[in-house]
N, C-alpha and C positions, 0 to 999 in steps of 0.2 A: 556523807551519802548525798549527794550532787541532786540525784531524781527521785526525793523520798515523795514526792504525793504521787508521781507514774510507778513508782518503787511498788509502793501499796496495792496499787492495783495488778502487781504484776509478780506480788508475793509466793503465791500459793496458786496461781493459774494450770497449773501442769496435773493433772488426773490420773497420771500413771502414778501404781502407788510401790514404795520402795522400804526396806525395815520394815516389814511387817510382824506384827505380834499380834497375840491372841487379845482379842477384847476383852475387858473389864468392864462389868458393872451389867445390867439390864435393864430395857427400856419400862419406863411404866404404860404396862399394857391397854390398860384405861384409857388412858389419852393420845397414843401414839402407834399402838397394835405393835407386831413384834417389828424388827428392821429386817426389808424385804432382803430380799438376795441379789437382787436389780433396783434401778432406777432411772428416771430421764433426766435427762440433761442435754444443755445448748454447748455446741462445739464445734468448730472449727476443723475442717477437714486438711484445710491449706488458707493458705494468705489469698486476699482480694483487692478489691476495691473500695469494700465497705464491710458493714458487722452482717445487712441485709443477704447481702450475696452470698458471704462464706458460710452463716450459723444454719447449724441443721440440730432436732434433736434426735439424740438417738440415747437404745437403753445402754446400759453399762452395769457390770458387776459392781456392787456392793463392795466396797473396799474396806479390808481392814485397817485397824489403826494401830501405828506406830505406839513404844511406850509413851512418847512424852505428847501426844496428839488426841484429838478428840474426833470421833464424829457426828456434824451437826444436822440434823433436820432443818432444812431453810422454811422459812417462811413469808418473809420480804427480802426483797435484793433491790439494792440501789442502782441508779443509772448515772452513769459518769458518760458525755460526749463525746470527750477526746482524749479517755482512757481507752474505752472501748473500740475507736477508731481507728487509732491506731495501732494496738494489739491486734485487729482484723487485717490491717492492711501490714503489719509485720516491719514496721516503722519505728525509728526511735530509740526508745527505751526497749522495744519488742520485736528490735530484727531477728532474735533467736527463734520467733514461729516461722518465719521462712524455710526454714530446713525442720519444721516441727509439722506433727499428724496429729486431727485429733485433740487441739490444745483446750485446754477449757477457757470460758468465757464467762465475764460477770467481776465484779469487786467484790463491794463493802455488802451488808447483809445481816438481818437478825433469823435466829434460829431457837431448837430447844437442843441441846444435847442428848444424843441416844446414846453414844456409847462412848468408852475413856481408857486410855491407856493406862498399863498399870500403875505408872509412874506419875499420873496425872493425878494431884491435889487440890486444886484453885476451883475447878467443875465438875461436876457430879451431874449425873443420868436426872434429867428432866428438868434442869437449872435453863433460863433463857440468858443470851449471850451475843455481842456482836460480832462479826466478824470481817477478814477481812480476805477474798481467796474464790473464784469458782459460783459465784455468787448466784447463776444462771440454772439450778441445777435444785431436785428435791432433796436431794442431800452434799454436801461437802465436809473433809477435815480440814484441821487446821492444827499446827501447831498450839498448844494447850495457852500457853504463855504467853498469847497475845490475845486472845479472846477479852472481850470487857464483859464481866458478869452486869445482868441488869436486871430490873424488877419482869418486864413480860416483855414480851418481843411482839412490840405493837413498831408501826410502822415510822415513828416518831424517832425513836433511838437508830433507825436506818441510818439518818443527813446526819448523827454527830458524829457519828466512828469515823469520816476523813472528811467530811465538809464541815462540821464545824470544829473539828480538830484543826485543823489545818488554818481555818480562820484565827482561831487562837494564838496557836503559834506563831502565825506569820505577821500577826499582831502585834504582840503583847512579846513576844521572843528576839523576831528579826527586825521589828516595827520599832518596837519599842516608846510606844505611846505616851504621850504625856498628857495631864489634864491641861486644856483650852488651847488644845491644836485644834487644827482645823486640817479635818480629815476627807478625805473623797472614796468614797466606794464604788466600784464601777457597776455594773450588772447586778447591781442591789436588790434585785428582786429573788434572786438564781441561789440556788443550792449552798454554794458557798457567801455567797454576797449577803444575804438576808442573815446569816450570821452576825458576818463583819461588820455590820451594822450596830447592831447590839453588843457586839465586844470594844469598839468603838465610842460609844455612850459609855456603857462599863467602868471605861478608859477616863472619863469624862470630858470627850472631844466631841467639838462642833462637828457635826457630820453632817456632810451633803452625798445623795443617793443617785445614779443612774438609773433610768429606764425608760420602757416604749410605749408607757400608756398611763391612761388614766386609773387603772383598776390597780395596777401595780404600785404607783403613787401612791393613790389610798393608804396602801399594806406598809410601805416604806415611812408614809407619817406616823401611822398606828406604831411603828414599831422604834419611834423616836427621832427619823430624821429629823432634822432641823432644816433642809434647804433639800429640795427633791427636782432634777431636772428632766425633762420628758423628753430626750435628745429628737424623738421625732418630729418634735411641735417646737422646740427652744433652741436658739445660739448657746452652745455649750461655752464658748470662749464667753461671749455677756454675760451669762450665765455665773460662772465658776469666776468670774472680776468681781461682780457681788457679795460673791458669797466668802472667797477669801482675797480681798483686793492687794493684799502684800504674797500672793501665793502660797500656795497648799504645802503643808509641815509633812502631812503624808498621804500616798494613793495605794488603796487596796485595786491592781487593775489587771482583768481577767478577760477583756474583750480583746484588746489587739486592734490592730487596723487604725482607721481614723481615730479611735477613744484613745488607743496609747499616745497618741501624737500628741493630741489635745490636752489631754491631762501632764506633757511631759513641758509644755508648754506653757502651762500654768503652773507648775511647781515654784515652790519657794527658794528661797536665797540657798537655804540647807537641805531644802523638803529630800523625804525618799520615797523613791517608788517601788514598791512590794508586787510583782507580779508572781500571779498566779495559774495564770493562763492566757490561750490567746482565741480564743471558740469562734471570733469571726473570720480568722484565716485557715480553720480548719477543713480538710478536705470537701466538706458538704457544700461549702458555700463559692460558688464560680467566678465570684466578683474579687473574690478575695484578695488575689495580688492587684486588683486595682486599688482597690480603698490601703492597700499600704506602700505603695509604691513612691510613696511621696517621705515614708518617715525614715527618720533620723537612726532609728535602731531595728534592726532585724529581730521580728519578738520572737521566730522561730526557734534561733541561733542563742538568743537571750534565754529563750529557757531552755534548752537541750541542753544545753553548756553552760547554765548556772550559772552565768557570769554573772562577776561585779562592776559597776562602770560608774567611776567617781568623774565629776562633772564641776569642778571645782569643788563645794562644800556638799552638792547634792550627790546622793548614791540612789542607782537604782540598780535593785537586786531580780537580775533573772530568777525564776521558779525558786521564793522567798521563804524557803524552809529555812531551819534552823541550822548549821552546820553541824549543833551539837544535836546528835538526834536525842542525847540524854533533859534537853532542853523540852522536845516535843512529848518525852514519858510525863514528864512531870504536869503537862496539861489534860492528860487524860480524867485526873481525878476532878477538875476545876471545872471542865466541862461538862461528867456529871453531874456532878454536884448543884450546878446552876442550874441546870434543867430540872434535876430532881426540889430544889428551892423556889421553883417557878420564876427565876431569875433570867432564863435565859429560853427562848422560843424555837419550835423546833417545826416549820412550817414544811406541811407535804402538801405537793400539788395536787390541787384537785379538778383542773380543768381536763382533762381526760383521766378516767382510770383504768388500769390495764391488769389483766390477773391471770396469769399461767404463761408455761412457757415461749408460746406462741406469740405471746401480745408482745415479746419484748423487742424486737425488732421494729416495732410499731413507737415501742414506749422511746427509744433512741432516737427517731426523728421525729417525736414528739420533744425532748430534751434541747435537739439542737435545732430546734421552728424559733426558738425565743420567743414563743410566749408562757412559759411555763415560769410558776411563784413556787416558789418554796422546791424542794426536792422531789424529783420523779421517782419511785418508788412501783413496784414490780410485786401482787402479791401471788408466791410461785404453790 
């Protein structure tokens, strides 16, 4: 599976509902009144420009759930930049909204479960759970089987279900870390980055952090860097000869543009580079194909197409999933685990917050301003 972290977000997007069966189970009244007959939700009429242009909310029937499906009461929904982006603009991973009405919009997500198919075992009516699907919306299903049962669906368990999964895996699976590398994490302050970070320590690697401020620094040392560069104020190339003067063993690298250059630049004899994303060539930003017009690899191309590109001894893995996605199940349990052990941090931004469906067009160019710490989070 080539595009599993755009995959994710593009699981369960479709709201048209199909196999339908009678519900099982009922909601506890108490805390969640009965499950209305309607609900709102953010969706996409047709393809645009952006997420602003196309998302409208509108109500929608109450959908039943399939035997082996659940459905979830949302209550936080995460913000992904250029998941969302380009599922608006029907790009990608997401040309199939092109000739689609009506598509639903939103990823990753915690909720409580109202209702459960009969064939569902793993959750039960009033259980909190993450998910992944539709995220934009008072309520969504999801197939039962992929849900992560958690203790309460606070806002925190939102960034692990694919930002800090995904740092895991791309880590510790396709990375494959060793103790006393010397690691680079790019956008270390971001959703995914402020993870990588800490799986990187984990790891027991020298890790040096990207970012654009002082405030972020701070949170990047707090959180174990060992070398923190403020690309706005520092020579990244002086910079990263410091910090690893025989070059970098490996790069978690999620910006694109000048950062992939630089970091590709400074690699090691063997180093690999792990990309994740490319957020500053993304639609929003107009400079864009200038700041990469100069490099070596096409990050577009690199990750759409997954590619491998061995460099003599160095490899860099476009969009650096695991090929085995049996590899990426297996991090599911380590990632809670560490959080539930206080092992492992699960930072939500707090420099704007945003809450209902309205905000969330708000909260997506708030995501991709780059100044947001930790995961933008949506309470719906």
């Amino acid at each position: 599976m080539a595009l599993k972290l755009f995959t994710l977000c593009f699981l369960t997007s479709r709201l048209t509902a199909h196999g339908l069966a009678t519900v099982q189970g009922s909601v506890d009244t108490q805390k969640f009144n009965t499950i209305p007959t309607s609900y709102r939700a953010l969706v996409a009429q047709s393809v645009g420009n952006s997420f602003s242009e196309v998302a409208t909310i509108k109500d929608l029937p109450t959908p039943n759930v399939g035997n082996d499906e659940a459905l979830i009461k949302v209550v936080y929904a995460g913000v992904n930049g250029g998941c969302e982006t380009f599922r608006a603009r029907g790009e990608h991973a997401f040309t199939g909204n092109a000739e689609t009405t009506d598509f639903g919009l939103g990823a990753e997500g915690v909720g409580v479960i109202a209702a459960v198919g009969s064939d569902v075992t793993n959750v039960k009516v009033g259980d909190a759970v993450c998910f992944v699907g539709s995220a934009f919306a008072e309520y969504t299903k999801s197939k039962a089987s992929t849900l992560w049962n958690i203790p309460e669906p606070s806002p925190e368990y939102v960034g692990l279900r694919i930002s800090g999964l995904t740092a895991c895996a791309m880590l510790e699976s396709t990375g494959k870390l060793k103790k006393g590398e010397s690691v680079l994490i790019t956008a270390a302050a971001g959703g995914a980055g402020h993870f990588a970070v800490q799986f990187a320590k984990l790891a027991g690697c020298e890790v040096c952090g990207t970012c654009g401020s002082d405030e972020k620094a701070a949170v990047l040392k707090k959180l174990g860097c060992d070398h923190v560069i403020n690309y706005k104020t520092q020579d990244m190339n002086a910079e990263l000869k410091k910090f690893a003067p025989n070059g970098l063993d490996a790069v978690l690298e999620g910006v694109g543009g000048e950062m992939l250059q630089t970091a590709l630049q400074n690699l090691g004899p063997a180093g690999r580079l792990l990309q994740v994303g490319y957020i500053s060539e993304y639609p929003h930003n107009p400079e864009a194909a200038a700041q990469s017009s100069k490099n070596e690899v096409n990050a577009a191309e690199l990750f759409w197409k997954s590619q491998t590109i061995q460099r003599g001894q160095q490899t860099i893995y476009g969009n650096a999933w695991p090929k085995d996605y049996g590899a990426v199940a297996e991090k599911k349990d380590r990632v809670l685990n560490l959080f539930a052990e206080g092992k492992l941090q699960s930072i939500v931004d707090k420099s704007s917050e945003f809450e209902g469906l309205e905000s969330v067009s708000d909260a997506i160019e708030h995501m991709l301003s780059g100044k947001t710490i930790g995961k933008v989070v949506v309470k719906i």
